[in-house]
C-alpha positions, -999 to 999 in steps of 0.1 A, spaced: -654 -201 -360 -638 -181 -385 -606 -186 -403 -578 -165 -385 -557 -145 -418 -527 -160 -410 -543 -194 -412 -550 -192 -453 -525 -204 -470 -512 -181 -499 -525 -196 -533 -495 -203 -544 -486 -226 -514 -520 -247 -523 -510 -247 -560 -473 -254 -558 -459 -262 -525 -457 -302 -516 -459 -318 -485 -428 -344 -477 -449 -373 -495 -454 -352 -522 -414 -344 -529 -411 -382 -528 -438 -386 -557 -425 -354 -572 -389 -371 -577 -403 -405 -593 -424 -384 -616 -395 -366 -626 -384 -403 -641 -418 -409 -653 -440 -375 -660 -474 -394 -668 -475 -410 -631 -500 -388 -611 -492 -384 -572 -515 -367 -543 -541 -340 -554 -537 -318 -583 -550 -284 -574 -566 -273 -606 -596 -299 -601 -625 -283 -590 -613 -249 -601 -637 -226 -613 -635 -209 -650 -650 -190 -676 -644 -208 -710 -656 -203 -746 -687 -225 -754 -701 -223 -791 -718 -186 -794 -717 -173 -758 -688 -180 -723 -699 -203 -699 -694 -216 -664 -670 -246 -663 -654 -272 -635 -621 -288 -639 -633 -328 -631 -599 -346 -639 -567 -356 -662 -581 -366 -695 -567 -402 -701 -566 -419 -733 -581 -452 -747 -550 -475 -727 -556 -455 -697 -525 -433 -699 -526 -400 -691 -525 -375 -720 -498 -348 -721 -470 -339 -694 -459 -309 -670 -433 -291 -679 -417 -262 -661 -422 -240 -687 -460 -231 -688 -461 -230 -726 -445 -263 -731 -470 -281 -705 -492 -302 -723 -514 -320 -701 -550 -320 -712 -578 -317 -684 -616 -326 -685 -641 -296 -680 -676 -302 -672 -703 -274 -674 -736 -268 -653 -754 -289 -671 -733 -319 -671 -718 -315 -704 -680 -321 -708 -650 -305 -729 -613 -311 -729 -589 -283 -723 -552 -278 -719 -533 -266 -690 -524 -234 -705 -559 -222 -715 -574 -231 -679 -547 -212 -665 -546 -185 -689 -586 -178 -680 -579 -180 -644 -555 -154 -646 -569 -134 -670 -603 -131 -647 -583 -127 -614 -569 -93 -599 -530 -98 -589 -541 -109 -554 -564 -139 -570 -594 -123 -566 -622 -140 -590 -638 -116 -608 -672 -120 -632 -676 -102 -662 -706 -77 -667 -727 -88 -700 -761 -70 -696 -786 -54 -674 -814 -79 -682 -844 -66 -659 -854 -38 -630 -875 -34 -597 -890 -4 -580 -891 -13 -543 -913 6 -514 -884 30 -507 -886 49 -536 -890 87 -536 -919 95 -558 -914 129 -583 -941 146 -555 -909 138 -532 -883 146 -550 -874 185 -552 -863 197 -516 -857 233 -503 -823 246 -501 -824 284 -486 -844 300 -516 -834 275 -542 -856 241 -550 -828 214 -562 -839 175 -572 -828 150 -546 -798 131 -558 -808 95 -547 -809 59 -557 -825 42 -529 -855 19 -541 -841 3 -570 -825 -31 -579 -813 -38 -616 -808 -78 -624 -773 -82 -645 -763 -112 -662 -730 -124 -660 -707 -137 -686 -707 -173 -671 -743 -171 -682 -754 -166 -639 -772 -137 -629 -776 -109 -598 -795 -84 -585 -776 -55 -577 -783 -23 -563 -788 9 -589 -762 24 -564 -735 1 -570 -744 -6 -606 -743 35 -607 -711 34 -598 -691 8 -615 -715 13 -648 -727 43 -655 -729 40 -688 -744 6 -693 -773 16 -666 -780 52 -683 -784 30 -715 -810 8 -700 -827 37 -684 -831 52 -715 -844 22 -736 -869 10 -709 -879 43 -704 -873 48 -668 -851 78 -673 -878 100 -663 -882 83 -626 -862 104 -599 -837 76 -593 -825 82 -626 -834 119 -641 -813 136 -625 -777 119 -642 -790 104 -665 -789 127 -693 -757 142 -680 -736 104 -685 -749 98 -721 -736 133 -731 -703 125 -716 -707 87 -726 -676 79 -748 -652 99 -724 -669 75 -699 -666 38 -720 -628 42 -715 -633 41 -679 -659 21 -670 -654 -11 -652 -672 -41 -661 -662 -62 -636 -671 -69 -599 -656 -92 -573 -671 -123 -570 -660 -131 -532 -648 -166 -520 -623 -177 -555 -585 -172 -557 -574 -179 -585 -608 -201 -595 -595 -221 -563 -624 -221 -533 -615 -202 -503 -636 -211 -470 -642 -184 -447 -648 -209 -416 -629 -235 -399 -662 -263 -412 -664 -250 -447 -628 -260 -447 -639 -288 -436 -660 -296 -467 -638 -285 -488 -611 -311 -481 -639 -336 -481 -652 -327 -512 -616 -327 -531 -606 -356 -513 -574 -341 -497 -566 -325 -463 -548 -291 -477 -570 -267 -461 -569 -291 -425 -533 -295 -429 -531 -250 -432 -553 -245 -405 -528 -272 -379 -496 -246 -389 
């Protein structure tokens, strides 16, 4: 079934609201700031963070501890003053530390106001011409007395590659849209400007191209993160979700 609106609970409820046990735990940690009670939401978020020459794709695992076992660092209620260290891992199994405030400065920084996730654009990496595709003996049609080029797109893909290092392959239509720029560019090096998905604005964006950099977005939504926090879309991803954190938040949002 699928998760009824009302039934999401607001980010900031998963990341900040406690249940009863949790004000209990919240007033002895107030006496002792290291002790660690119920879930902390930032594990198993989702962030883009430096690593060595390029950004990568990183999961918060845990509270970094040190060598007697202790945790490292404390919450404060001012941001800037927390210093609680956390315990990154990348796809490859490779682990970093990092502080509160840079995980949540790079979840901000890579989320709309409403939490959306967003990925950002590096490079269009590769192309492919599918069946679709108007050929240049299909591409000037009739208008009264006049013969105009057919403004289309349909029949190509273009594969991007994100700044987390993953990569897509999106339609020239949408790429067209949000990237005009970057996609005339490629166009033009590879030498596909000439093909009548492309000659016919081509030419026309690279003229106008720095009026165009200033407005380009290089970003697109990437669906299913708020905040770098997983948001199911049905009742048994939910499910999974709590099973996989080890916590009933999304069971307990769905009961309200």
């Amino acid at each position: 079934d699928e998760l009824e609106e009302d039934m999401v609970p607001p980010v900031s409820e998963v990341m900040a609201t406690p249940t009863p046990a949790a004000e209990t735990a919240n007033q002895e940690t107030n006496a002792n700031p290291d002790i660690a009670h119920g879930p902390d939401p930032l594990i198993n978020a989702q962030l883009i963070i430096d690593r060595r020459d390029r950004s990568a794709l990183a999961t918060v695992k845990h509270r970094k501890r040190n060598s007697d076992g202790n945790l490292i660092g404390r919450k404060h209620q001012i941001p800037t003053l927390d210093s609680r260290i956390y315990v990154c891992e990348f796809v490859d199994g490779e682990t970093c530390d990092v502080s509160y405030n840079t995980i949540a400065e790079h979840l901000y920084s890579h989320s709309d106001i409403d939490g959306n996730q967003y990925q950002i654009f590096r490079e269009i990496i590769n192309h492919r011409r599918k069946n679709n595709a108007i050929d240049k003996s299909e591409q000037m049609v009739r208008n009264g007395n006049k013969l105009h080029k057919k403004k289309t797109t349909a029949g190509w893909d273009l594969e991007v590659e994100w700044r987390d290092g993953s990569t897509s392959w999106l339609t020239l239509k949408d790429l067209k849209n949000s990237n005009s720029v970057d996609v005339a560019q490629y166009a033009k090096s590879n030498r596909s400007d000439h093909e009548p998905a492309f000659d016919w604005w081509v030419n026309d964006v690279l003229k106008r191209r720095e009026r165009l950099i200033k407005m380009a977005r290089s970003r697109r939504l990437k669906t299913g993160y708020k905040f770098g926090i997983r948001v199911p879309d049905t009742v048994e991803e939910a499910m999974e979700l709590d099973r996989i954190n080890g916590n009933t938040l999304w069971q307990d949002a769905i009961a309200k």
